[in-house]
Backbone bond lengths (Angstrom), bond angles and torsions (degrees), N, CA, C in turn:
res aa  C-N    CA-C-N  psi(-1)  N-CA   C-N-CA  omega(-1)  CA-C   N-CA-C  phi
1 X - - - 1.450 - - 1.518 109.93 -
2 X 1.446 116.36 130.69 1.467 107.57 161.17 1.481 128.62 -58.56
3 X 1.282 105.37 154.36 1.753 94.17 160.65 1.402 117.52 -23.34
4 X 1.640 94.17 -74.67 1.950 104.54 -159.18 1.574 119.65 -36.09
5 X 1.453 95.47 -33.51 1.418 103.32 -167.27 1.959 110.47 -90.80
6 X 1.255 116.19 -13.09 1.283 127.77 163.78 1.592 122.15 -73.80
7 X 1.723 99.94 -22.78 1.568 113.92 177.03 1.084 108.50 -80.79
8 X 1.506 117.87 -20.95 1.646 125.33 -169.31 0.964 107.84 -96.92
9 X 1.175 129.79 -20.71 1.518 136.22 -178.58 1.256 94.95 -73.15
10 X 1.512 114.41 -92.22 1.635 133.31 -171.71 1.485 107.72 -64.23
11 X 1.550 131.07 97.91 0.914 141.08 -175.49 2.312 115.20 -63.03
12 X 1.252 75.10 -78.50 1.966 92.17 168.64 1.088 115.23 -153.12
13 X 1.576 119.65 166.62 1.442 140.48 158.91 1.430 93.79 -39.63
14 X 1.502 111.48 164.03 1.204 115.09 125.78 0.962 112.24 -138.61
15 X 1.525 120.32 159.68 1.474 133.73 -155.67 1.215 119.07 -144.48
16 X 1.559 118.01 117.06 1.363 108.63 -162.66 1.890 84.00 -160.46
17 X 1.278 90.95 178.99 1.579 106.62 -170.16 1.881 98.38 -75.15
18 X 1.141 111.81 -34.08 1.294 109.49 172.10 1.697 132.74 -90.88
19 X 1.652 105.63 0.50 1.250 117.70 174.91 1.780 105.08 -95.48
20 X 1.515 113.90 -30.76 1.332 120.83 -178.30 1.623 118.04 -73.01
21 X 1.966 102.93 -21.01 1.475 97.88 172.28 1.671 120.63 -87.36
22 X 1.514 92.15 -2.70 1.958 109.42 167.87 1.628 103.77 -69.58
23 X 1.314 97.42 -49.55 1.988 80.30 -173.80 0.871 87.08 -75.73
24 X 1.257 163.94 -108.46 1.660 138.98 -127.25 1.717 100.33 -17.90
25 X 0.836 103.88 -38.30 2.218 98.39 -175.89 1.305 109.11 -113.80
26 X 1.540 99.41 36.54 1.833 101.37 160.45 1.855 119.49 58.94
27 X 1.873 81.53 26.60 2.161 78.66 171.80 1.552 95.96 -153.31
28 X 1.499 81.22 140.40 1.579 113.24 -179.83 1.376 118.31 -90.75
29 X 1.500 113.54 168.77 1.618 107.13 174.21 1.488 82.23 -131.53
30 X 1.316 101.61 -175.85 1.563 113.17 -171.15 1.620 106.81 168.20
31 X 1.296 107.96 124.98 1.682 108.38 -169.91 1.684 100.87 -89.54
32 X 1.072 113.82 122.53 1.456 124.72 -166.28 1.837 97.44 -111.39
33 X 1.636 92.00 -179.03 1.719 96.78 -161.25 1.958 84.08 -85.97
34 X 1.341 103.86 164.80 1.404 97.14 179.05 1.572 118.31 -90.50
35 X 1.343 127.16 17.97 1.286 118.63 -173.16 1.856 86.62 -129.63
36 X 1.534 124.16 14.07 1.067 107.35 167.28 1.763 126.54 -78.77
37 X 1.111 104.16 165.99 1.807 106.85 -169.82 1.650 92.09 -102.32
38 X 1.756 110.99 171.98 1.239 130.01 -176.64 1.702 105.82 -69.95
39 X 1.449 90.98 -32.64 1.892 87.68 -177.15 1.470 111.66 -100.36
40 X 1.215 123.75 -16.41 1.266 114.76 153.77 1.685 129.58 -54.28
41 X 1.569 94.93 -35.50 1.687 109.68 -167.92 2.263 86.10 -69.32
42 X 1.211 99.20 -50.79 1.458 109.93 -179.70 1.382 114.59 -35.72
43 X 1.316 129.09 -75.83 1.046 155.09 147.84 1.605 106.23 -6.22
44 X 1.319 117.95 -84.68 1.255 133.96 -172.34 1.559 102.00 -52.45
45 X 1.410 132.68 -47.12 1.531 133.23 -145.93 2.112 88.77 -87.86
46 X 1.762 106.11 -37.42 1.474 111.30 179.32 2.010 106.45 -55.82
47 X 1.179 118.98 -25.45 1.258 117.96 -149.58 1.186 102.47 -119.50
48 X 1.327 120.31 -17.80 1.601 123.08 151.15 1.476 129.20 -61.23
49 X 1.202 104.09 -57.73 1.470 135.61 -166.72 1.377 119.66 -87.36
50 X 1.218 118.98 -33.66 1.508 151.79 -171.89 1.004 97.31 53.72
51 X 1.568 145.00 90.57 0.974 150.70 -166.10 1.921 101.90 -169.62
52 X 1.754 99.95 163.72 1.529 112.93 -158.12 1.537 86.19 -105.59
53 X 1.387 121.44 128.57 1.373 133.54 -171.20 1.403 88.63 -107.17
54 X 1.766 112.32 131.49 1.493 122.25 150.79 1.319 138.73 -84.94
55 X 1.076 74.58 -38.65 1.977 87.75 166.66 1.862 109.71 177.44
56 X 1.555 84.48 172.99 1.485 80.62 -168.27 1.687 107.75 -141.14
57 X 0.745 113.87 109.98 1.878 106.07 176.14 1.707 113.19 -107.50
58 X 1.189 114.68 144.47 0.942 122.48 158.07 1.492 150.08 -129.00
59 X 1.417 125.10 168.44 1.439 110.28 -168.67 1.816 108.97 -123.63
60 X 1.436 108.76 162.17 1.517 95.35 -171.18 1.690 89.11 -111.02
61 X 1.585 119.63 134.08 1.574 92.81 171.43 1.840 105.84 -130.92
62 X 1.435 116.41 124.36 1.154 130.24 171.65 1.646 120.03 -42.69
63 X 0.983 104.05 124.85 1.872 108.48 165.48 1.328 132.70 -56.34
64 X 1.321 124.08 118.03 0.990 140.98 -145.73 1.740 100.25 -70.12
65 X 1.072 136.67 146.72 1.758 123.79 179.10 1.544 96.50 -97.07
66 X 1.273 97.60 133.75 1.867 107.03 178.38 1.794 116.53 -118.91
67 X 1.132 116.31 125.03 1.414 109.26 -169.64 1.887 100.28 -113.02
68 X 1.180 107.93 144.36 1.390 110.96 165.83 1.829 100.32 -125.45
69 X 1.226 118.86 -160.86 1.299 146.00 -155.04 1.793 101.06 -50.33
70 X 1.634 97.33 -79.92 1.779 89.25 156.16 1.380 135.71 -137.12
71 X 1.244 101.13 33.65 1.247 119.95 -173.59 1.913 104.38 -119.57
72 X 1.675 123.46 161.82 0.826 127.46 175.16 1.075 100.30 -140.68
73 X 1.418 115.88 143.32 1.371 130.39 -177.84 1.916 113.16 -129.15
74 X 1.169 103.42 166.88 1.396 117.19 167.09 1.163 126.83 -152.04
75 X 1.233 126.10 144.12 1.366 146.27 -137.62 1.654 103.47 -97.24
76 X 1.257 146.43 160.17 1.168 143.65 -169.17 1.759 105.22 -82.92
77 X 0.874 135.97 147.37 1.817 151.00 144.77 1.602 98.20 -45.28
78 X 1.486 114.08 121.03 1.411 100.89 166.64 2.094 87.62 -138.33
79 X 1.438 94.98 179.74 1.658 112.28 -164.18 1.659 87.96 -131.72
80 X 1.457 119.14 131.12 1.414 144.59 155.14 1.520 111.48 -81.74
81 X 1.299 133.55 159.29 1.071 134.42 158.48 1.484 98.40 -143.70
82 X 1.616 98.06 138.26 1.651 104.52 168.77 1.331 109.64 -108.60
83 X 1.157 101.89 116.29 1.613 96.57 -172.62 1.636 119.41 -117.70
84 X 1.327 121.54 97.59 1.553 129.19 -171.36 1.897 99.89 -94.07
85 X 1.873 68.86 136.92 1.881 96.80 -168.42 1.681 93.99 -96.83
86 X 1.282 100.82 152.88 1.617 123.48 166.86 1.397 104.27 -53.75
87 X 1.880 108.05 152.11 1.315 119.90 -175.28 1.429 119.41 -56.54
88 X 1.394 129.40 122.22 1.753 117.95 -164.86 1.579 102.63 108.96
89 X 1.139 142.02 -31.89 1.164 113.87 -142.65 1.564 103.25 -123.86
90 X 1.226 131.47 147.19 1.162 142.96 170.81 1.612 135.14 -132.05
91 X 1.060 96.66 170.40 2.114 91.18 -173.75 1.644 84.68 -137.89
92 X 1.771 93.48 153.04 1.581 112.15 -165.73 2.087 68.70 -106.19
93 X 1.167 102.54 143.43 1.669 105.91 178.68 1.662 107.08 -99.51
94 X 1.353 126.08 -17.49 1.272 128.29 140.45 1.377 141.15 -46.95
95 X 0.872 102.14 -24.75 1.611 120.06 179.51 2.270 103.71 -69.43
96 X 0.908 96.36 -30.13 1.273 109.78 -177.60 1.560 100.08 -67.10
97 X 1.070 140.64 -61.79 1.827 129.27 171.00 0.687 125.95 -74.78
């Protein structure tokens, strides 16, 4: 895979008080494209990172509906991936920008 298409896949970190107590146990989150697969996300996170992927699960999460004055809106569908690395190995999550 080229870069470009590994950038398109794996969108960003995400980073939150509850994604930072995952790396303490060696798993990442990362907002991925929504029509990506588990071994693609695999694939892509090994060839970024250079790192040994254990597994990877993911979640699909629906857009929230948002209403203002008279209009209603809705929020985009996006896909998480949790992706846990082999024993030893880690990713600097900076390294990504």
């Amino acid at each position: 895979m080229k870069s470009e298409i590994l950038y398109t896949l794996i969108h960003a970190p995400i980073l939150s008080e509850k994604t930072m107590r995952l790396a303490d146990q060696n798993q990442y989150v990362f907002k991925v494209d929504i029509k990506s697969t588990k071994l693609q996300i695999k694939s892509a996170v090994e060839k970024m990172f250079d790192v040994k992927v254990a597994a990877v699960g993911t979640a699909t999460l629906l857009g929230k509906v948002k209403r203002t004055k008279n209009r209603i809106g809705k929020r985009s569908d996006f896909k998480k991936a949790y992706v846990t690395l082999a024993e030893g190995q880690t990713i600097n999550i900076t390294e990504m920008q």
